[in-house]
C-alpha positions in Angstrom: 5.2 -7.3 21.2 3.5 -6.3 18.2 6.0 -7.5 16.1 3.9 -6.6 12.8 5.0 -3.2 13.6 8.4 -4.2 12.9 10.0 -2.9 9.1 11.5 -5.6 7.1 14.6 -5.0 4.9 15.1 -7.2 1.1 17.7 -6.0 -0.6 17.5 -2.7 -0.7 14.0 -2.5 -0.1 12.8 -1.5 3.4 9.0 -2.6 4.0 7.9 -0.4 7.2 5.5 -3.2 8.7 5.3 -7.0 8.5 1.6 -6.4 6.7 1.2 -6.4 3.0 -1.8 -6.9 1.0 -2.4 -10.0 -1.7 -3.2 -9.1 -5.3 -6.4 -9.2 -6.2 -8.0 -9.2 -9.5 -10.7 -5.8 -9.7 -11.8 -7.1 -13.6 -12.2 -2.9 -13.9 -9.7 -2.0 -16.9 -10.4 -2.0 -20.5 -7.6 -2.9 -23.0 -5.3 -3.6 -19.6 -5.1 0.1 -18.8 -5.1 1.0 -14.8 -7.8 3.5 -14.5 -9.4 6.3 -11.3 -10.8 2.7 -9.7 -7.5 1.1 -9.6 -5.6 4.5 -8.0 -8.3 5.2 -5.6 -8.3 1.2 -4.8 -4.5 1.6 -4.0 -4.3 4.9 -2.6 -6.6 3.8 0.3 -4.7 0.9 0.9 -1.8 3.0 1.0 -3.1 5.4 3.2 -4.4 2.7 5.3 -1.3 1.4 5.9 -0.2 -1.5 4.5 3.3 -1.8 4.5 3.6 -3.4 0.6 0.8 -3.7 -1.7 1.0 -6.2 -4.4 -0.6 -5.1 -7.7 -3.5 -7.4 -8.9 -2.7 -9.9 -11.7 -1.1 -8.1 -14.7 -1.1 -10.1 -18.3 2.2 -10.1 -19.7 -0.2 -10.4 -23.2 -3.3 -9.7 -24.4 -4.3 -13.5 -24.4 -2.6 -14.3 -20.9 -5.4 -12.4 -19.5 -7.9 -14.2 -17.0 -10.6 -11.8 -18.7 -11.0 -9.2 -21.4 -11.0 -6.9 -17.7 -7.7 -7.6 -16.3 -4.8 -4.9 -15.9 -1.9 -5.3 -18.3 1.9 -4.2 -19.6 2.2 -6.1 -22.6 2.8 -2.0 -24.4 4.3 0.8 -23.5 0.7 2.9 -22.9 0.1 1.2 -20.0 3.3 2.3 -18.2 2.2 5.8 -17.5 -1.2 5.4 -15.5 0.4 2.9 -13.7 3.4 5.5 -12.7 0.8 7.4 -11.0 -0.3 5.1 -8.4 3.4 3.9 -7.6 4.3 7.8 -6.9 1.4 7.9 -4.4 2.0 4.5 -2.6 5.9 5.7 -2.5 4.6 9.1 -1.1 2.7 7.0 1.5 5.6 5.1 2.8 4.2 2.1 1.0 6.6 -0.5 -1.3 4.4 -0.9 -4.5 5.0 -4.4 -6.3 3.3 -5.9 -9.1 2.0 -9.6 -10.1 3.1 -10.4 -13.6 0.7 -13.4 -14.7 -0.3 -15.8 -17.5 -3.9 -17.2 -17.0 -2.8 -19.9 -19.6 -6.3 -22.2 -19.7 -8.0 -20.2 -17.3 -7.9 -17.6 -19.5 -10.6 -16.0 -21.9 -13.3 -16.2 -19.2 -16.0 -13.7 -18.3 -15.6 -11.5 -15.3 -16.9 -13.3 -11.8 -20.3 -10.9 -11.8 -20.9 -12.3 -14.8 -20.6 -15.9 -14.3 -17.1 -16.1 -15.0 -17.7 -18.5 -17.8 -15.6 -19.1 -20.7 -16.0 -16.6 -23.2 -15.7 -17.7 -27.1 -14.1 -15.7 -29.5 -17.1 -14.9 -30.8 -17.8 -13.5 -27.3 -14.9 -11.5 -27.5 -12.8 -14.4 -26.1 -9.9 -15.8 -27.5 -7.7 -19.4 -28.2 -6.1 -20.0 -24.5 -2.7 -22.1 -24.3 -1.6 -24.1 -21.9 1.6 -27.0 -21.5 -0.9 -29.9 -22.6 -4.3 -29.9 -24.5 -6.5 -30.2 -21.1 -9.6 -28.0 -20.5 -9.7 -26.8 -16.9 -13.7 -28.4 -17.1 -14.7 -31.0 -19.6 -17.2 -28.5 -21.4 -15.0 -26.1 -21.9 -12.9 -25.7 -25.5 -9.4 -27.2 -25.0 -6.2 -25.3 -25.1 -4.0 -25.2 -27.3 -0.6 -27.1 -26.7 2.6 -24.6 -26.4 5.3 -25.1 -29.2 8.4 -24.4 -27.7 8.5 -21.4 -29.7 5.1 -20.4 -28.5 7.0 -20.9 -25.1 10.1 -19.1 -25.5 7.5 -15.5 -26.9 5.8 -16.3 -23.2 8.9 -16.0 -21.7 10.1 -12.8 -23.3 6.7 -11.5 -22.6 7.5 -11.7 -19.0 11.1 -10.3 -19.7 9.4 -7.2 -21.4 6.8 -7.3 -18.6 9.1 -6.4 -15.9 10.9 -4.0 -18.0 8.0 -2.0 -18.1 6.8 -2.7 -14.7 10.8 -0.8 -13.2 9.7 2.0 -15.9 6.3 2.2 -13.7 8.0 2.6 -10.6 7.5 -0.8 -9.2 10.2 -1.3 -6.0 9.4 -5.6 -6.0 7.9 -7.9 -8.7 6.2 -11.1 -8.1 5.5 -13.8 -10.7 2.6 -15.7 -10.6 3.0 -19.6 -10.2 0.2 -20.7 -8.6 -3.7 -20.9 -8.6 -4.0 -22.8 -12.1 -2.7 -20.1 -14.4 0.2 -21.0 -16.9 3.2 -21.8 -15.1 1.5 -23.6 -12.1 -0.3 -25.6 -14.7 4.0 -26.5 -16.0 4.4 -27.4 -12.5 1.7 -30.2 -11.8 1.8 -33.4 -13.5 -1.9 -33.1 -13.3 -2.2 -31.1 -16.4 1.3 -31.3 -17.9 1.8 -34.6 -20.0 3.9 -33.5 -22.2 7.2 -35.5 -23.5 9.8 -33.1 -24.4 12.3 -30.8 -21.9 9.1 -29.2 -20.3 7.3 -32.2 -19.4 7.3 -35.3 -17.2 10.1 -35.2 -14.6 10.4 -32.3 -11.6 13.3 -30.9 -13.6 11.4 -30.3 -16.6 8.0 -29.3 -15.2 10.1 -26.8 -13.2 11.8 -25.4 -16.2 9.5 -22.8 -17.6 10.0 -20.9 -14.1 13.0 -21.1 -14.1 13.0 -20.1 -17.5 11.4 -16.8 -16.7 12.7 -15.9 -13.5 16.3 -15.8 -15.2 14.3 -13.4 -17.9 13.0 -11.2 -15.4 16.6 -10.9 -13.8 18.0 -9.5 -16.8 16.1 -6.5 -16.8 15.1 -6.0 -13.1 17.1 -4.2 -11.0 19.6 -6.4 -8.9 18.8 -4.5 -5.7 15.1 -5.1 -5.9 13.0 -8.0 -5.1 11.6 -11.1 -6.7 8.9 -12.6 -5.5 7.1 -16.4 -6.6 3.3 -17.0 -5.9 3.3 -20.6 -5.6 0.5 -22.9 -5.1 1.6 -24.9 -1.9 -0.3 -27.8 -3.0 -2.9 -28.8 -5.8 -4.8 -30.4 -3.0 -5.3 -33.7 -5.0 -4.1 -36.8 -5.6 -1.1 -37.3 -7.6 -0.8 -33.7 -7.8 1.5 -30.6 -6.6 2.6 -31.3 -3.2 4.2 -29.3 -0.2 7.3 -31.6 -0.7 8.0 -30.3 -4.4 7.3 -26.8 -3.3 9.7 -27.0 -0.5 12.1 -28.6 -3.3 11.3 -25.7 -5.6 12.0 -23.2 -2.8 15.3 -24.6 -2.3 16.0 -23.8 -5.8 15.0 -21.1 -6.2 16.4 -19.5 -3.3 20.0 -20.4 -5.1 18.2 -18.7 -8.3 18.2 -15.2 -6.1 14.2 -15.5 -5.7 13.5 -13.1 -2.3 10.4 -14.6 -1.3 7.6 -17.3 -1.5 4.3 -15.9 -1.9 2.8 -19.3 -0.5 -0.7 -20.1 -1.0 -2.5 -23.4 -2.5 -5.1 -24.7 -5.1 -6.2 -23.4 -8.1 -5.4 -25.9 -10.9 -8.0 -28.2 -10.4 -11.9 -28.6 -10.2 -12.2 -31.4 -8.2 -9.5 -30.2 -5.6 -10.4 -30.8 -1.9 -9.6 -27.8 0.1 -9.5 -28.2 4.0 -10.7 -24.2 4.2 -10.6 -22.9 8.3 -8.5 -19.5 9.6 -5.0 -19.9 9.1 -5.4 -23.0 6.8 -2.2 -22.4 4.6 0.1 -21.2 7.2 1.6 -24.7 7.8 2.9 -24.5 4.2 4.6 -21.4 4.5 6.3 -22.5 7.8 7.3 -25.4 5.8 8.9 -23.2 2.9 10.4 -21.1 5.3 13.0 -23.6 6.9 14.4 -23.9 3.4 16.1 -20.2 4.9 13.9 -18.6 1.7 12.0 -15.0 2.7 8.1 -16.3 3.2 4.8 -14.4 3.2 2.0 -16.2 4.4 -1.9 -15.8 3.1 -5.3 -17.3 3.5 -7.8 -16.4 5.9 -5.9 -14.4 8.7 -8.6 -11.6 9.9 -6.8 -10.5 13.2 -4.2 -8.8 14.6 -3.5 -11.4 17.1 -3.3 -14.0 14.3 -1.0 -12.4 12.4 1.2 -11.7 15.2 1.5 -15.3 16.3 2.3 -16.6 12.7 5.2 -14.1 13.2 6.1 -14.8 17.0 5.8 -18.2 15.9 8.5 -17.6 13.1 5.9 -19.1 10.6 6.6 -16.5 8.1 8.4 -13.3 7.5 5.5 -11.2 6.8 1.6 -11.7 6.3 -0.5 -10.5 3.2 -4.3 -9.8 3.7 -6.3 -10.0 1.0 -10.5 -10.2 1.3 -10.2 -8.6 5.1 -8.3 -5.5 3.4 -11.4 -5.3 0.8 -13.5 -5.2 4.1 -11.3 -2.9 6.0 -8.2 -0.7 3.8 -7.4 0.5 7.7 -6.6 -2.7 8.8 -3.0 -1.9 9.6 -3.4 1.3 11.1 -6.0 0.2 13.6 -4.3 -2.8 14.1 -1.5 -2.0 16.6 -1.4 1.7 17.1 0.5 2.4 13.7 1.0 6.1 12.8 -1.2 7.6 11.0 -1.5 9.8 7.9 -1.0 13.5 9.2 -4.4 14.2 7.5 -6.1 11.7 9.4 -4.5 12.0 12.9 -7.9 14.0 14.6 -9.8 10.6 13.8 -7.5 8.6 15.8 -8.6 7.1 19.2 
């Protein structure tokens, strides 16, 4: 049936295939400025195919940065390089969106080449933040504990954030809930012990995403989508589980969130990942029944996977990440999808 090929509509976004591709940090910009790697990174994705391309991480602030190498729109400079890779993924038939993120203690760390270990400020790191005082490893320098007014700056970073990212040309926005950065570290009561209205019960540890997606709404366009990265599950006891994300969902499906970007892990060390093909597909079949849009991730390399998880009404759309690193022609070798008008005398 091939139902990849199929388009699917959000709002008043039409995505011509049911194959997107997962953001994924390049650690190749300098003061978060989107440079020839990142358009030519893109562009062949674009070119390749995919039917929605989700921009790697991008730190709403200097300091919510994973590493001194991440992209960013924390100023206005960085709006116009980024303009020129939406144009070309919009000329390709391709819906660019963009991962607005807060690495929160995971931040201030070297790139993975180099170790990826955490980088002092005297190594051109800086102080990280984070809801409670935890370092994500013992030997690492703590965070420092959010005031709420160091809180309520976050949250209008993310509102000025997605400002700039519908002046870049962005057609969908997703905000990045999951893997251990800043908000998923809110969510789990694993590394938020705090004691006032953003700590200790689901309703509070919930609150700072909330919080931001009601920011982001009041400058994003109303006929555009949101998207939530959320980790499924922490993958340890006591933690995150797939019944508060499928609680979550539910809320913020009434909070006009689009879709659940629904992968797993990230927040702590000592997680215990059951890794095999297809491993996190259960938890987006789960998210799903809340009647929420769903894209599913992790580990899905073929064509014949992807179109069971969708015969199999597991999700609404599947995002490739590593295999699209390996292969930017994935989709158009996949199932016979049109190709480029440049290109068409290399097709079989």
């Amino acid at each position: 049936m091939n139902l990849y090929r199929e388009s699917l509509k959000i709002k008043s976004i039409t995505i011509k295939n049911r194959i997107g591709m997962s953001p994924m940090c390049m650690y190749s910009a300098t003061d978060g400025m989107a440079n020839d790697w990142h358009f030519v990174h893109y562009a062949t994705r674009a070119i390749g195919g995919a039917g929605l391309i989700i921009q790697e991480a991008t730190a709403v602030s200097p300091e919510g940065r994973i590493s001194p190498y991440d992209l960013g729109l924390w100023k206005d400079e960085q709006i116009e390089p980024l303009k020129k890779i939406t144009a070309f993924l919009r000329s390709q038939g391709c819906v660019p969106a963009i991962q607005l993120a807060h690495a929160g203690r995971k931040a201030s760390h070297d790139k993975p080449s180099n170790g990826e270990k955490q980088l002092l400020p005297s190594e051109g790191g800086w102080q990280t933040v984070a809801p409670s005082p935890i370092p994500y490893y013992d030997n690492e320098l703590p965070p420092e504990e959010l005031t709420e007014d160091g809180i309520s700056r976050i949250i209008n970073d993310f509102r000025e954030a997605a400002l700039r990212a519908s002046k870049s040309g962005f057609q969908a926005v997703e905000i990045h809930a999951a893997h251990g950065y800043l908000i998923s570290e809110f969510l789990s009561p694993l590394t938020n012990k705090r004691t006032d209205r953003f700590g200790g019960s689901f309703e509070n540890r919930i609150r700072l995403l909330l919080m931001i997606v009601d920011a982001v709404k009041t400058v994003w366009d109303d006929n555009l989508p949101i998207i939530v990265r959320l980790s499924a599950t922490e993958w340890a006891e006591g933690g995150w589980d797939i019944r508060d994300t499928v609680k979550l969902a539910e809320i913020l499906k009434e909070r006009g969130v689009d879709i659940i970007d629904c992968s797993s892990g990230g927040n702590i060390p000592t997680q215990q990942i059951q890794i095999k093909p297809l491993y996190q597909v259960p938890f987006a079949e789960a998210v799903r029944k809340t009647g929420i849009g769903v894209a599913a991730v992790g580990l899905i390399t073929q064509p014949e996977e992807i179109e069971r998880i969708l015969q199999n009404k597991q999700a609404d759309m599947v995002l490739l990440g590593r295999e699209l690193l390996r292969n930017p022609y994935f989709p158009l070798n996949a199932a016979d999808m049109p190709f480029p008008e440049q290109y068409k005398r290399g097709k079989r």
